[in-house]
SEPAVO-525949 format. One line per field, with one value per residue (C-alpha): x, y, z; residue in three letters. Coordinates in pm, whole numbers, plus 50000, padded with zeros to 5 digits. Example, Ala and Ser with C-alpha at 12.3 -4.5 7.8 and 13.67 -1.06 7.14 Angstrom:
SEPAVO-525949
east = 51230,51367
north = 49550,49894
up = 50780,50714
rest = ala,ser
This chain:
SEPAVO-525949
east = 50166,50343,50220,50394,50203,50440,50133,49771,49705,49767,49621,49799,50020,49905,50029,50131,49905,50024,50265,50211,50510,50474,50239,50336,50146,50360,50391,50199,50056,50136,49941,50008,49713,49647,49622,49672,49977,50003,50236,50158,50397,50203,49921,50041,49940,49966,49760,49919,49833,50117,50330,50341,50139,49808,49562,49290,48942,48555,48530,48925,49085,49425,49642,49847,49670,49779,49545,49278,49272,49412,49721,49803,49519,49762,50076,50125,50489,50537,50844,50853,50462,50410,50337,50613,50481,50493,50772,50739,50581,50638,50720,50965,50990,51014,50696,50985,50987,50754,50945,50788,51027,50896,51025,50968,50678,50744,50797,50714,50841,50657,50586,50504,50820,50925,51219,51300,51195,51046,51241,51535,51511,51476,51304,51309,51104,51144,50974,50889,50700,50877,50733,50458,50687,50629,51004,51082,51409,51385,51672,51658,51904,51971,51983,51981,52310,52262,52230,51868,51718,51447,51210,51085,50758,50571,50270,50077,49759,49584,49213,49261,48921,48872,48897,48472,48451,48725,48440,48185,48056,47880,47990,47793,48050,48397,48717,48924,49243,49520,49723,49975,50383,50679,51051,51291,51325,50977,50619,50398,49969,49786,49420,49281,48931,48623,48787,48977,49319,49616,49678,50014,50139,50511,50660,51078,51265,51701,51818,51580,51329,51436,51040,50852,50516,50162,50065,50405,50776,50919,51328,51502,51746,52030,52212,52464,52454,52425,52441,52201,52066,51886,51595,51476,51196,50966,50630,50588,50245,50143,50269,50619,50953,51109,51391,51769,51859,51622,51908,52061,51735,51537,51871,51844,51457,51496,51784,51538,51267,51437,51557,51257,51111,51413,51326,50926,51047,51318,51025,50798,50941,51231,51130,51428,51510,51444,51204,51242,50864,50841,51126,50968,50582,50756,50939,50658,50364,50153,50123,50412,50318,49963,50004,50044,50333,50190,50258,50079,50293,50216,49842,49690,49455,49198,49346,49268,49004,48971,49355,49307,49002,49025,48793,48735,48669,48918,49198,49074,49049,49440,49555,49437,49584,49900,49964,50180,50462,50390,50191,50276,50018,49767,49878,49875,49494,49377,49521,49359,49031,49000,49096,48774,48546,48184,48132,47755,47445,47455,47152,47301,47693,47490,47709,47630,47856,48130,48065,48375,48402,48320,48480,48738,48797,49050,48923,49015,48797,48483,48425,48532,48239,48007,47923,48066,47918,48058,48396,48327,48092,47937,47732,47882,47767,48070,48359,48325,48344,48613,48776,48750,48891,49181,49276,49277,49427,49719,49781,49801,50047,50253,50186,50171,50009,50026,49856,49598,49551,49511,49296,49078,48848,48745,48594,48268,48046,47774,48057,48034,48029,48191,48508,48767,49079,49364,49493,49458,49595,49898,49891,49908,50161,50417,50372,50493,50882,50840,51070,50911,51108,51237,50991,50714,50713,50475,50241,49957,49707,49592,49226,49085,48719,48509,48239,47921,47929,48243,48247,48499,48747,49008,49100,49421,49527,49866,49711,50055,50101,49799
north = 48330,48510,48517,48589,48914,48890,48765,48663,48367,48019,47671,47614,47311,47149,47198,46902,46867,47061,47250,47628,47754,47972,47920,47911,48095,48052,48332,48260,48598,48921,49195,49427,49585,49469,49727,49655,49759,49836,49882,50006,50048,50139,49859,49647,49676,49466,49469,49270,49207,49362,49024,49076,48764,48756,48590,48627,48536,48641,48939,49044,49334,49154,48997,49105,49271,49341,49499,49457,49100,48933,48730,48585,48545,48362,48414,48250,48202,47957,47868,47510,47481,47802,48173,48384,48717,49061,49319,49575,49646,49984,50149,50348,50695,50709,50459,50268,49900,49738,49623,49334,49244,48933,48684,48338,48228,48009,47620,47334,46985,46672,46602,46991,47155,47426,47366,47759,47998,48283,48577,48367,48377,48700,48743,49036,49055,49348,49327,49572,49646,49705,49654,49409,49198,49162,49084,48994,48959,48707,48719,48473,48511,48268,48486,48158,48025,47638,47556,47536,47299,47542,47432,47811,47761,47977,47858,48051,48011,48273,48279,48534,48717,49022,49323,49331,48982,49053,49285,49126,49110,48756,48642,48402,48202,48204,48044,47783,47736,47543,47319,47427,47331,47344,47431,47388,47676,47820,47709,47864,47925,47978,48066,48106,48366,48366,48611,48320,48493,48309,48450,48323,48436,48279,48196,48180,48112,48147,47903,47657,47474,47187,47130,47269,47159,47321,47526,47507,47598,47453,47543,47323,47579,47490,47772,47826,48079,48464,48328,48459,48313,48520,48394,48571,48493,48690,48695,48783,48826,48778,48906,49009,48867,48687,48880,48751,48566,48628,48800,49072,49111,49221,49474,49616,49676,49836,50076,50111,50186,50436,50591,50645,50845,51075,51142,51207,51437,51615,51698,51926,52215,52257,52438,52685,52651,52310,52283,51911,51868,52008,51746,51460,51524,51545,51226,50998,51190,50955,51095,50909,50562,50631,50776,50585,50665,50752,50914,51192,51218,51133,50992,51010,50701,50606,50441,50151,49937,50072,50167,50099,50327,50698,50928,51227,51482,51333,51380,51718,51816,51614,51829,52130,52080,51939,52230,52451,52123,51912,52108,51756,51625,51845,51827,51428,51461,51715,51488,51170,51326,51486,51180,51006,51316,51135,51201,51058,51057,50749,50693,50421,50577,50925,51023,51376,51514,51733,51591,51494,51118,51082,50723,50580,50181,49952,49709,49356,49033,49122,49508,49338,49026,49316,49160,49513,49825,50176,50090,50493,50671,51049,51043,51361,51727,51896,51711,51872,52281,52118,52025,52370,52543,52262,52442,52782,52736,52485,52818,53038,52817,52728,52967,52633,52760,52441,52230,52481,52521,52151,52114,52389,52166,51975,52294,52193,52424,52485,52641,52993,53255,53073,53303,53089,53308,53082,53394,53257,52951,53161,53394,53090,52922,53267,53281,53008,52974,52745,52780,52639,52465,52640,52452,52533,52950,53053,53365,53546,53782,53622,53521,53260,53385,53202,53494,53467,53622,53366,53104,52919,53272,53226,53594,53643,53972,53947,53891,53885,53518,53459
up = 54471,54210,53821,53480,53332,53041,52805,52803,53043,52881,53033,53386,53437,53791,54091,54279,54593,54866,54682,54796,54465,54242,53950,53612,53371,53031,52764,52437,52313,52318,52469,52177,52035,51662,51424,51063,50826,50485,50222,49861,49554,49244,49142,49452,49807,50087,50447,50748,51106,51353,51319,50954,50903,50663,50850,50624,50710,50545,50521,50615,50435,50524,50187,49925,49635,49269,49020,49243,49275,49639,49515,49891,50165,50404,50540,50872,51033,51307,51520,51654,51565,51788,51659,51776,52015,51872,52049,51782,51440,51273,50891,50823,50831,50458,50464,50288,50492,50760,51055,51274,51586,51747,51997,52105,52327,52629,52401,52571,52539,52497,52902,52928,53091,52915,52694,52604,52794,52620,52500,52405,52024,51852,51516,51296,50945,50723,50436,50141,49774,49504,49136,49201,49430,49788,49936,50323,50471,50828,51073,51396,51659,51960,52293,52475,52648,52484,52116,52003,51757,51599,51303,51149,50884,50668,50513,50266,50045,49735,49706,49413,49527,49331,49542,49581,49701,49982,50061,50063,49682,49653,49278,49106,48963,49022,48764,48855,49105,48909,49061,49251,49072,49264,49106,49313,49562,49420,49435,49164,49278,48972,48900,48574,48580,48398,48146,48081,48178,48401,48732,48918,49261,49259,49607,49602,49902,49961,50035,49944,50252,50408,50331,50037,50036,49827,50139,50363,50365,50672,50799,51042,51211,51453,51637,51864,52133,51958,51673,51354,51039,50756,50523,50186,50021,49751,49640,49283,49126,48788,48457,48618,48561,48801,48972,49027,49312,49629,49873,49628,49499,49806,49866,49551,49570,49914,49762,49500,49703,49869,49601,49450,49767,49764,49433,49475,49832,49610,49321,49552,49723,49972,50304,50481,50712,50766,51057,51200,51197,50855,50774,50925,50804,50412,50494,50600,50389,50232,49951,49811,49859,49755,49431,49119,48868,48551,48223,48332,48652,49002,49048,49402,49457,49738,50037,50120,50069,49755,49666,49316,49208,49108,49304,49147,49375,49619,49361,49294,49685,49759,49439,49539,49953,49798,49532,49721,49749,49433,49137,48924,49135,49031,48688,48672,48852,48565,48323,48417,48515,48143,47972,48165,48083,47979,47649,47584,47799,48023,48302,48429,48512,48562,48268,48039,47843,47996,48338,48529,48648,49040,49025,48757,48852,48680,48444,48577,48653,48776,48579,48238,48348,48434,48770,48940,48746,48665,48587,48558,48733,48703,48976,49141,49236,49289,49064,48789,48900,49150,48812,48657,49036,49053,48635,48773,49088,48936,48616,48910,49138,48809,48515,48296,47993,47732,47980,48061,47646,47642,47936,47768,47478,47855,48097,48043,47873,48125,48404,48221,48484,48736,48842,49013,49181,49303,49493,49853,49762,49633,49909,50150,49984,49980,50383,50451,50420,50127,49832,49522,49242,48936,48702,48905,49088,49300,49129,49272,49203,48841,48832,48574,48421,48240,48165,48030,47742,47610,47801,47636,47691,47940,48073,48245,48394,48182,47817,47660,47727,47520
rest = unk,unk,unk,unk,unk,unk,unk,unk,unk,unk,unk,unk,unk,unk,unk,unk,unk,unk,unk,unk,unk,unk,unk,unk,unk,unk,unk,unk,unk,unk,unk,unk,unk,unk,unk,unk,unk,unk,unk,unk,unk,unk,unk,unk,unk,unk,unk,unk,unk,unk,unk,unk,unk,unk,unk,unk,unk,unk,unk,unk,unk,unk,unk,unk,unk,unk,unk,unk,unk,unk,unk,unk,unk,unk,unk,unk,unk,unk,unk,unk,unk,unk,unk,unk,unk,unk,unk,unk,unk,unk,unk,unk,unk,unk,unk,unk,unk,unk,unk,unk,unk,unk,unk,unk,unk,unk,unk,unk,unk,unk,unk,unk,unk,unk,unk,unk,unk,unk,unk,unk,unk,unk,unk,unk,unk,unk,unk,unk,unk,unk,unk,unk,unk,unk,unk,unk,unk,unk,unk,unk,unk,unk,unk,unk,unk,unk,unk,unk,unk,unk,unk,unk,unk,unk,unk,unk,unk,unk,unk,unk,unk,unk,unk,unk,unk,unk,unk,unk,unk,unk,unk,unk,unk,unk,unk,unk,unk,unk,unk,unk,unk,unk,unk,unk,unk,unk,unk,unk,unk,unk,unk,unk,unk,unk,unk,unk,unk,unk,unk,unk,unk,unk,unk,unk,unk,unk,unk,unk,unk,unk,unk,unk,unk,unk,unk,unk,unk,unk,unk,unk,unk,unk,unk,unk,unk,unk,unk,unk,unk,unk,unk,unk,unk,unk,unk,unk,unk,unk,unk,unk,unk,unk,unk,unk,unk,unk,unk,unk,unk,unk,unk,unk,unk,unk,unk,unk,unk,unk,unk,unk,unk,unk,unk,unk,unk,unk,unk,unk,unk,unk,unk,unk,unk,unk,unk,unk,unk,unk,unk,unk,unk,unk,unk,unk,unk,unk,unk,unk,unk,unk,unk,unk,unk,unk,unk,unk,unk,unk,unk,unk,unk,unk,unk,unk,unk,unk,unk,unk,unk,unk,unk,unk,unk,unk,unk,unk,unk,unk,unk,unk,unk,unk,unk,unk,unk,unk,unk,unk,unk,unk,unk,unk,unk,unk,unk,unk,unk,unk,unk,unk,unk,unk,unk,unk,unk,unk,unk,unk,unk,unk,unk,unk,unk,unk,unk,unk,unk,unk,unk,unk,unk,unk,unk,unk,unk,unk,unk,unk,unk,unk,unk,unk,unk,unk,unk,unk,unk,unk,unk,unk,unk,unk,unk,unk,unk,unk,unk,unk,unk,unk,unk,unk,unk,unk,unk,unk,unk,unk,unk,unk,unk,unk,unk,unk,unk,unk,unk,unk,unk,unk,unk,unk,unk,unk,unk,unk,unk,unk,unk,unk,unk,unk,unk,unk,unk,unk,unk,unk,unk,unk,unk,unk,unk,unk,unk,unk,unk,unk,unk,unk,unk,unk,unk,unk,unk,unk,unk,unk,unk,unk,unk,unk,unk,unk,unk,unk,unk,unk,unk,unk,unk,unk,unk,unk,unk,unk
């Protein structure tokens, strides 16, 4: 007896009696462990399962968010009625793309002899995030010899569950779903919240389904041997424009994309000679796909589950092990954390005056209803001298005065006699082979004083840029 360890066993056709053959055991799964994926581009992140479905169920992180709010909770696709078997699911180097190779299970006809074997149709989905858009690009090639009649559907579904429901937050009352309008080649989900405000995940597909249904886009496919057909589609969430047509639009938000990574690698330093691990660690960091662009520069946020929030000492601590490759991090942390400062004496956010935020969280469906608390939150030992060590050490790393002069009215008063010296941090940062950018040189030895005597004095060994 001989057996098919391609895939996990499936139910076994019988035998007829006597019959000493082989046994079939068809391919339906894949024995590829499943780890989840995630893509983030500024107030949008997505989390997929290794197929680069969302298979959302209670209490699963997968979906794609935007402003903290899950704008899809299901994205299934199906070939023939079947889920196709993972190969191989991996980003980018650059973090740029998620790349999900998958391949046909063993499809069975109507009496139950296999009609394709599996392995014979290859499907590749690469999909990306690019200004609140989710955009995939699905290729399906025949490696059969005969023509194949294929029928390739997605379905897809939005619970818009703000980000504390998807875990686990139990909300009294929830708004409305709208009913779902199709246009054409687009199908628009809407939900309207108890703040009264529209919500609208749009769903475009090129060229337009064969089917186009509230829940379902369905594809009947016919091709030859070796040959290919390519699918776009796009999911746009609320309050964006619609992009161009769906094909040149996913290529220009992947050269986009890209683009934009160069130009966040090319900011921080340059390292000579280029060590290849060096190289590669800058390339995938991710740092770049978790901060936010801001006016204040480049904003690092929490990871997953909690992408959107700001955590204070975590910025401070990222800043502070980042500072000898990006000081605009630093600067863009300082910036934020300062604007947040608590100004009055709060006993429910912990909040005194001059204390530095532990927790900044957007202000969407649930924060605005009150139902989650501390949209900010002081409830933190160490942020706020963390706050006053990330100043000194980012002045020694940069000798950016003005921002340290406008940073100054915010060093809390109670820090005097804390001495902070960024020298080691200097001192690390000029042994390694690291050469900083012009805007930003390395400088050691300075030491930032707050003494007790005046402890609103900053003391620098070189007084002359004072």
């Amino acid at each position: 007896m001989s057996l098919n360890l391609d895939a996990r066993s499936a139910p076994i056709p019988a035998s007829p009696e006597g019959d000493s053959g082989p046994v079939l055991v068809p391919a339906s799964s894949s024995l590829q462990e499943q780890r989840p994926r995630t893509l983030k581009h500024g107030d949008t992140f997505a989390v997929y399962d290794q197929n680069g479905d969302i298979l959302a169920s209670d209490g699963s992180p997968e979906g794609l968010f935007h402003a903290d709010m899950r704008h899809l909770s299901h994205l299934g696709l199906t070939l023939n009625g079947t889920r196709p078997m993972l190969l191989r699911a991996a980003l980018r180097d650059d973090n740029a793309a998620l790349i999900c190779d998958l391949s046909n299970p063993d499809l069975l006809d109507a009496s139950g002899t296999i009609a394709l074997r599996h392995d014979s149709v290859h499907i590749r989905r690469v999909r990306l995030l690019w200004e609140g858009v989710a955009y995939e690009r699905i290729s399906i090639k025949n490696y059969a010899y005969e023509t194949q009649e294929l029928r390739l559907s997605i379905t897809f579904g939005a619970d818009f569950a703000d980000i504390f429901e998807v875990r686990g937050a139990q909300r009294p009352a929830r708004g409305r779903d709208e009913p779902a309008r199709i246009e054409n080649d687009t199908i628009v989900l809407a939900y309207t919240g108890l703040d009264h405000k529209l919500r609208e995940t749009r769903l475009r597909f090129d060229p337009r389904p064969d089917t186009l249904t509230e829940s379902r886009a369905a594809f009947q496919l016919t091709l030859a041997p070796s040959e290919t057909r390519v699918l776009f589609f796009e999911t746009c969430c609320t309050g964006l424009p619609q992009t161009g047509d769906a094909r040149r639009a996913f290529f220009s938000a992947f050269s986009a994309t890209r683009r934009s990574l160069r130009q966040q690698r090319a900011r921080g330093v340059s390292i000579e000679p280029k060590p290849l691990l060096a190289t590669r660690w800058i390339a995938a960091s991710p740092i770049f796909t978790c901060s936010a662009r801001t006016p204040r520069g480049p904003l690092p946020l929490r990871r997953y589950p909690l992408v959107q929030h700001v955590f204070g000492r975590d910025g401070i601590i990222t800043a502070l092990q980042t500072l000898w490759f990006d000081p605009a991090i630093a600067r863009a942390v300082l910036m934020h954390l300062a604007a947040n400062q608590a100004t009055t004496t709060d006993t429910a956010s912990d909040a005194e005056p001059g204390k530095i935020s532990a927790r900044v969280a957007t202000q969407r469906d649930g924060r605005i209803l009150g139902e989650v608390p501390f949209r900010r939150y002081y409830g933190s030992v160490d942020s706020t001298p963390l706050f006053v060590l990330l100043a000194g050490a980012y002045l020694d790393r940069t000798d950016d005065v003005e921002t340290i002069r406008t940073l100054w009215p915010n060093v809390p008063p109670h820090s005097a006699g804390l001495k902070l010296t960024a020298t080691a941090i200097a001192t690390a940062s000029s042994n390694t082979s690291a050469k900083p950018n012009r805007a930003s040189p390395t400088k050691a030895g300075k030491i930032v004083t707050i003494p007790s005597s005046t402890p609103m004095a900053l003391q620098l060994k070189d007084q002359s840029r004072w």
